[in-house]
C-alpha positions as CSV (number, residue, x, y, z in Angstrom):
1,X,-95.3,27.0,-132.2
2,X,-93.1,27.7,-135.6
3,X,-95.1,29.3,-138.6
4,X,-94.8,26.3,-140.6
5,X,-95.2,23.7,-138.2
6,X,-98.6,24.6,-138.6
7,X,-99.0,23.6,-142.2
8,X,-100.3,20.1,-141.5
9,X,-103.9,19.5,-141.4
10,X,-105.4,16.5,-141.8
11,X,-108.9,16.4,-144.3
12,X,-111.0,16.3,-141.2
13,X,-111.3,18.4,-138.3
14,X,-109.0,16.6,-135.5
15,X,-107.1,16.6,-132.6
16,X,-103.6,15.4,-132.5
17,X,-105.1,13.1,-129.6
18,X,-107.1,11.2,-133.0
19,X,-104.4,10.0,-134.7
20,X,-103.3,8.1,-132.1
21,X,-106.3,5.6,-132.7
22,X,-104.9,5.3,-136.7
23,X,-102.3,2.8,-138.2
24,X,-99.3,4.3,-140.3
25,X,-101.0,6.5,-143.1
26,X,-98.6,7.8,-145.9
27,X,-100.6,8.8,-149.1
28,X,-99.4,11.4,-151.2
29,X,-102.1,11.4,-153.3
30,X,-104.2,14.0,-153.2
31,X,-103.9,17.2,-150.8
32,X,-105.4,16.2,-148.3
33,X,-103.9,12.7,-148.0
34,X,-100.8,13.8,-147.9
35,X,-101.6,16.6,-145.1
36,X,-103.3,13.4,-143.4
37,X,-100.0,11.9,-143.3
38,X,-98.0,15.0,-142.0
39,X,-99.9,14.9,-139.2
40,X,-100.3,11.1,-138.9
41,X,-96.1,11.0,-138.6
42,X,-95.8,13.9,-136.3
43,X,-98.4,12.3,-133.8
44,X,-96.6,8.9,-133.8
45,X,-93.2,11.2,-133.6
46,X,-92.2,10.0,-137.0
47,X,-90.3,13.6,-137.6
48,X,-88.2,12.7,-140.4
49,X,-91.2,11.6,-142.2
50,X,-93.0,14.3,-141.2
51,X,-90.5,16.3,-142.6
52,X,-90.2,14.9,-146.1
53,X,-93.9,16.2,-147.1
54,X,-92.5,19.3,-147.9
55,X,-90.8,20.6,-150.9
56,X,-88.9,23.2,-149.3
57,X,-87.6,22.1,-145.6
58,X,-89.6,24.0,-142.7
59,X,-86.5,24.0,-140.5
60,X,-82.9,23.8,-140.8
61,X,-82.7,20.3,-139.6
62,X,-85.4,17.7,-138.7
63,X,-84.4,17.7,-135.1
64,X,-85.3,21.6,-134.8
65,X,-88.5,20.9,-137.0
66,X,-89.2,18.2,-134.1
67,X,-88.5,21.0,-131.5
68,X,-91.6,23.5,-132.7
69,X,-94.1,20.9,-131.2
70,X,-92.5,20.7,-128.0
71,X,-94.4,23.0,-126.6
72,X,-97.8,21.5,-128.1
73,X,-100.2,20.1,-126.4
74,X,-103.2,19.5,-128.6
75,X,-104.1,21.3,-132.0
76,X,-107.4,21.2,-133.7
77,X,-107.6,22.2,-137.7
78,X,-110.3,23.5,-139.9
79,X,-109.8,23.0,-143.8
80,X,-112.3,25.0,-146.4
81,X,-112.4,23.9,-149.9
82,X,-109.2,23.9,-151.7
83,X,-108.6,26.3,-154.5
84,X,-106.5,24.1,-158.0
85,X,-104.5,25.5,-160.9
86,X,-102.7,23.7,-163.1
87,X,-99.2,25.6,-164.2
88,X,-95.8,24.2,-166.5
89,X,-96.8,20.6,-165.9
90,X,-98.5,20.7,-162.6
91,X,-101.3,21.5,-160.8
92,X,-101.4,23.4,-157.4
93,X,-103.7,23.5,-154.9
94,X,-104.2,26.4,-152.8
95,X,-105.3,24.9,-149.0
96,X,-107.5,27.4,-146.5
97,X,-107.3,26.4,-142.8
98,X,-107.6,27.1,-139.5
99,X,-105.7,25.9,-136.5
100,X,-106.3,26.3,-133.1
101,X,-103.0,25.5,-130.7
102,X,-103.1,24.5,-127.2
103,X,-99.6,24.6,-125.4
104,X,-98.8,22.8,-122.1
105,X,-99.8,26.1,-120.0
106,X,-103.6,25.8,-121.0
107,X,-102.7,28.9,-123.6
108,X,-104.6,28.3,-126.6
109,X,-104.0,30.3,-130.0
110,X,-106.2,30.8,-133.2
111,X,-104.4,31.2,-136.4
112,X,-106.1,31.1,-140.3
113,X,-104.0,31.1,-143.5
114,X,-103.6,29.2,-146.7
115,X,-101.2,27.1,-147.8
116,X,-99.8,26.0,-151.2
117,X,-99.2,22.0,-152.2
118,X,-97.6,21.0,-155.4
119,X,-98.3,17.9,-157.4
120,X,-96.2,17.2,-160.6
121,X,-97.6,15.3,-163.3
122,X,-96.1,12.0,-163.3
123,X,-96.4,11.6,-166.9
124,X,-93.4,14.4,-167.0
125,X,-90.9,11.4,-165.1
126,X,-88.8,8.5,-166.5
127,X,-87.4,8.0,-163.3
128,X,-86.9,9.6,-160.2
129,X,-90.9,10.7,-159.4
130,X,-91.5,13.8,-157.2
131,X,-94.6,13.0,-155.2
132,X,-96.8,15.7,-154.3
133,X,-95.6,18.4,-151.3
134,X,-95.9,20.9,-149.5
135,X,-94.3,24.4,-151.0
136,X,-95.0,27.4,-148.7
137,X,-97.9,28.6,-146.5
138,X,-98.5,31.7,-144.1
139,X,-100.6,31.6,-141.4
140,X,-101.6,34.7,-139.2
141,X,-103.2,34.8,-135.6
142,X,-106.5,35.7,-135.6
143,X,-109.0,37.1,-133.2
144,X,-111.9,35.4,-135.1
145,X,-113.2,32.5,-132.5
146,X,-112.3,29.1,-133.8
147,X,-114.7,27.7,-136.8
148,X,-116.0,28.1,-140.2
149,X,-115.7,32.0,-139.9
150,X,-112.2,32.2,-139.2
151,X,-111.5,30.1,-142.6
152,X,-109.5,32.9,-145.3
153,X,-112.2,33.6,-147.7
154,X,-109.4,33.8,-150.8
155,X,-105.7,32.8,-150.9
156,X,-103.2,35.1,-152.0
157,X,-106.0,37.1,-153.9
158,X,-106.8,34.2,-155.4
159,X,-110.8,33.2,-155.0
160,X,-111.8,30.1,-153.2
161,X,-114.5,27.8,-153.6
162,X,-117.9,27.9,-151.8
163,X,-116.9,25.7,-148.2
164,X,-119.8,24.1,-146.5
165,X,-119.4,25.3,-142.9
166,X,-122.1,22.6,-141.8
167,X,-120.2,19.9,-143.2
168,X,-117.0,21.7,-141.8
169,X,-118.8,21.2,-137.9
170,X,-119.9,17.8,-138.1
171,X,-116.6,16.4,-139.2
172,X,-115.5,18.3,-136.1
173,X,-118.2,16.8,-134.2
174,X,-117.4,13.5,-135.3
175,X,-113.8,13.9,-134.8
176,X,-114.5,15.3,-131.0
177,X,-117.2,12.6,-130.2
178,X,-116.0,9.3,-132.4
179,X,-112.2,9.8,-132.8
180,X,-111.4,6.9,-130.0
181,X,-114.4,4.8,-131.5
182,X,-114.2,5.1,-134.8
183,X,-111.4,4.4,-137.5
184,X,-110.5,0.7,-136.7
185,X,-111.2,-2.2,-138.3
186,X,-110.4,-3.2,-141.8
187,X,-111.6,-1.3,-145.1
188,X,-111.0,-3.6,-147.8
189,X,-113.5,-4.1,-150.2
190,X,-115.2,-0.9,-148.8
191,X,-115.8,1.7,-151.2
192,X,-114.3,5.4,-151.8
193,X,-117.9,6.7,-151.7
194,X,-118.6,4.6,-148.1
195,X,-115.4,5.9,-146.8
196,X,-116.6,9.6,-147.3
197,X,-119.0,11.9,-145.5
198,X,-122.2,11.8,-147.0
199,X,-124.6,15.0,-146.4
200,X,-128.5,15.4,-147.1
201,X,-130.9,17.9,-146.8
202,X,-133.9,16.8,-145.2
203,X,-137.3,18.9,-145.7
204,X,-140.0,18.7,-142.3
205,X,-142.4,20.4,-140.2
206,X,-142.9,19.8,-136.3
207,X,-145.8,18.2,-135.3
208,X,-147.8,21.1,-135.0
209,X,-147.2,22.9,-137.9
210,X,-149.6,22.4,-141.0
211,X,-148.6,22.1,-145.1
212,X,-149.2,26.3,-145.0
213,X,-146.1,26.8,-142.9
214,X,-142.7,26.9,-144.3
215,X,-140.7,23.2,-144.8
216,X,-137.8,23.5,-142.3
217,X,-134.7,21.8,-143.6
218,X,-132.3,19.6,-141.2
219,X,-128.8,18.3,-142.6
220,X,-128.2,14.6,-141.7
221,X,-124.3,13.7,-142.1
222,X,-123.4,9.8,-142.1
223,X,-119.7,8.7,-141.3
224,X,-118.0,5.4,-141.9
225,X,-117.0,4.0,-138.4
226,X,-115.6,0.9,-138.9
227,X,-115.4,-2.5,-140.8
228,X,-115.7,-6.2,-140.8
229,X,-115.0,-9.2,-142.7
230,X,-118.8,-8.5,-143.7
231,X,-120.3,-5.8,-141.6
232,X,-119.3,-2.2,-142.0
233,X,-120.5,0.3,-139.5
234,X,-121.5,4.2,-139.5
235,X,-122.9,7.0,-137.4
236,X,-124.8,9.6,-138.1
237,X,-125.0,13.3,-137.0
238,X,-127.9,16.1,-137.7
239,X,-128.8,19.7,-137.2
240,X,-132.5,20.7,-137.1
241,X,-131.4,23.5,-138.8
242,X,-131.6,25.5,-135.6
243,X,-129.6,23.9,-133.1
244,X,-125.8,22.6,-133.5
245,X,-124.6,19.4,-135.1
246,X,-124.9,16.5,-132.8
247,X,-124.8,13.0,-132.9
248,X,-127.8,11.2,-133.7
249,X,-128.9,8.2,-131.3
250,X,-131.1,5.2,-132.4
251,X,-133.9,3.5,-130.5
252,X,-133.3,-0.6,-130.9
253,X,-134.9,-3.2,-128.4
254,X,-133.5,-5.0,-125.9
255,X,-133.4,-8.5,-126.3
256,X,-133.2,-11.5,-124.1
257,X,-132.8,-14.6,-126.6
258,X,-132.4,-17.8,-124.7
259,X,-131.7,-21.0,-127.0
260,X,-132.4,-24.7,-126.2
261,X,-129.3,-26.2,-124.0
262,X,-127.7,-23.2,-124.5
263,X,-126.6,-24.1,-127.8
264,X,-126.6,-21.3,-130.3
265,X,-127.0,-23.9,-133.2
266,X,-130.2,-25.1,-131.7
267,X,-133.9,-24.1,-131.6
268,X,-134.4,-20.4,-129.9
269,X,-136.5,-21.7,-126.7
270,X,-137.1,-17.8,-125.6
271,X,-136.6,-14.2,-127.3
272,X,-138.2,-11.6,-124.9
273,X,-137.9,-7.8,-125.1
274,X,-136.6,-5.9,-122.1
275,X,-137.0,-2.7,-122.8
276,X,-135.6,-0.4,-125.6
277,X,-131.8,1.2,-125.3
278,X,-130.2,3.3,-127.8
279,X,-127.3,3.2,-130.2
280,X,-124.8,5.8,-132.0
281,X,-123.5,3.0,-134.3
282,X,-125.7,1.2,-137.1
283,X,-124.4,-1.7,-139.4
284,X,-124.5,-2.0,-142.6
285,X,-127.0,1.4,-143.0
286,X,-128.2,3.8,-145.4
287,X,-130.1,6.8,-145.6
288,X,-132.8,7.1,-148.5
289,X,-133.9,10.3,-149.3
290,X,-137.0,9.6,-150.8
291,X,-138.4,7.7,-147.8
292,X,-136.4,9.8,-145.2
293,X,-135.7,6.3,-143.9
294,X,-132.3,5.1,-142.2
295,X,-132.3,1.0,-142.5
296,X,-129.6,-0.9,-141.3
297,X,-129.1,-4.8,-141.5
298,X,-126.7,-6.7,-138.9
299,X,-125.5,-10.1,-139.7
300,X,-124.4,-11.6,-136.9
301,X,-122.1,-14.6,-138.9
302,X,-121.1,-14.3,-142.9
303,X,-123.7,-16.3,-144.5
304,X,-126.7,-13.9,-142.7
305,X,-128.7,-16.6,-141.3
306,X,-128.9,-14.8,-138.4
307,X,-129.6,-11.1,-137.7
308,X,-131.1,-7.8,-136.8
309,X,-132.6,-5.4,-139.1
310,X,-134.3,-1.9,-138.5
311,X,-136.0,0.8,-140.0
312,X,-136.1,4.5,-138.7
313,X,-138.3,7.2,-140.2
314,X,-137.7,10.8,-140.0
315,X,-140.8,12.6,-138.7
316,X,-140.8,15.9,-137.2
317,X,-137.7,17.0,-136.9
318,X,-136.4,13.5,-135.3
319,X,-135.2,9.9,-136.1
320,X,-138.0,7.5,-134.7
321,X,-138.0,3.5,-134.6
322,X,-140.8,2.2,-137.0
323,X,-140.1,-1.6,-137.5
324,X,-137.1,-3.9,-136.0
325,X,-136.7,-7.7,-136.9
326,X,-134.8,-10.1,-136.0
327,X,-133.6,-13.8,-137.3
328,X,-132.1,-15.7,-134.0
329,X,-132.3,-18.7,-135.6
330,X,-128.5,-20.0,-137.0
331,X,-130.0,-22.2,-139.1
332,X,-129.2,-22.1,-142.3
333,X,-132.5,-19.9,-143.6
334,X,-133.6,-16.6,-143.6
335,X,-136.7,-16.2,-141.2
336,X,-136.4,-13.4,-139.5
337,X,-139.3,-12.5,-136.9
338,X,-140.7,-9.1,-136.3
339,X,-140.1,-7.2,-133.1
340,X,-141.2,-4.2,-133.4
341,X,-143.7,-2.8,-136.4
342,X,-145.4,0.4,-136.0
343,X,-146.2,1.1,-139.7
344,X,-144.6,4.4,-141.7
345,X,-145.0,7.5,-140.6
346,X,-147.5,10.0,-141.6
């Protein structure tokens, strides 16, 4: 694989394989939208566009930049925290990373470096803007096993900012587990905030601990999945603080609603529960810190008539089910009728 080939990383841990599930991305906004969209045009074979994120060409030609991934057959990248300095009218960001290279033969390569992006101010063009790009970069093979450790802890001498290696995992966690599953549907009307990882600390003791031992602290992460013309989904993963990052499943009921001559507009005739089953995905769901609660409300048409809601408390050192409703009625109101209610938690 060439040297600078290399330079696109996307602001996520992901395989090349992820993109696939994306539509066309090109925003040159910010860093890491704009290595997003490197590698979003080199996975749909979009060279050419590829090629134009940088400043200075990475090959002679964009067929022989196409040529350096010929030999690729999956890559995964690690970004740390980007280093910024603003300099004669624009402000460059110094980019840590990590790739890890699989070629066709099964051979798979480690290599850490930084790269440098450039982003003029705009205010300095009448005409003619120069979006941001991609300047230069080095990266080096490295022994150091893929992960947060291999990241370059400062850039050309240059000190880098403080990278959360937990956060680092679980967005390659998500990317590995949810990369086929997540990342459709549309966004509009979704906020910036919803769109990014959110992270908490969460303090607990396992159930046979008492208030003299020390709090343990597990780090819940929540991802946008996908969205709706009025539901928007996420997942969630957590380390105890012990163990690695995984994805966090959710106990729900199983229901069997029956409605009178089979008409969903009518009276429900029959709503029995089957069992319980569990879920990854939760709709329209937040975490609050000061209940350690997860709720999540589904409405199963726009104006919410119908719908499932649930509630899951964190209690030693796990997610558990604590109340579950559900309105089966599309009628118009809002009556939803308890499933499950087991009171908070201790």
């Amino acid at each position: 694989m060439r040297k600078l080939v290399s330079i696109g990383v996307p602001a996520l841990l992901l395989s090349t394989s992820a993109f696939s599930q994306t539509a066309f991305v090109d925003d040159r906004s910010a860093p890491d939208a704009v290595i997003r969209s490197l590698y979003n045009a080199i996975d749909r074979e979009e060279f050419a566009r590829a090629y134009s994120y940088f400043a200075n060409p990475p090959a002679d030609s964009v067929e022989a930049y196409a040529d350096g991934f010929a030999d690729a057959e999956t890559s995964e990248l690690l970004l740390g925290a980007a280093a910024e300095e603003g300099a004669a009218g624009s402000v460059y960001y110094r980019q840590p990373l990590v790739l890890r290279s699989v070629a066709e033969d099964g051979t798979e390569t480690v290599y850490a470096g930084c790269y440098t992006l450039q982003a003029p101010n705009p205010a300095n063009f009448a005409e003619g803007y120069t979006p941001m790009a991609i300047e230069d970069g080095d990266l080096q093979e490295t022994e150091v096993e893929f992960g947060p450790e291999a990241l370059p802890q400062d850039c050309a001498g240059e000190e880098l900012p403080p990278t959360d290696a937990a956060l680092l995992e679980a967005e390659r966690v998500f990317a590995a587990s949810f990369a086929e599953r997540c990342g459709g549907g549309a966004t509009e009307g979704v906020g910036a905030e919803e769109l990014e990882p959110q992270s908490f600390e969460i303090g607990y003791r396992y159930m046979h601990e008492t208030s003299d031992d020390p709090l343990r602290t597990a780090r819940l992460f929540q991802f946008f999945c996908n969205g709706g013309a009025y539901n928007i989904s996420q997942v969630y993963l957590m380390s105890d603080g012990e163990g690695p990052v995984e994805p966090v499943s959710f106990a729900v009921p199983e229901l069997d609603i029956r409605y009178e001559n089979d008409d969903l507009e009518g009276a429900v005739d029959e709503m029995t529960q089957l069992g319980m089953i569990t879920r990854v995905e939760l709709v329209n769901s937040s975490y609050d810190p000061d209940t350690q609660a997860i709720v999540s409300s589904e409405k199963w048409r726009g104006v919410g008539d119908a719908s499932a809601s649930g509630r899951w408390i964190f209690r030693y050192g796990a997610f558990s089910l604590v109340s579950y409703e559900v309105d089966a009625t599309y009628d118009g109101e809002i009556n939803p009728e308890q499933i499950i209610g087991y009171g908070e938690a201790p």
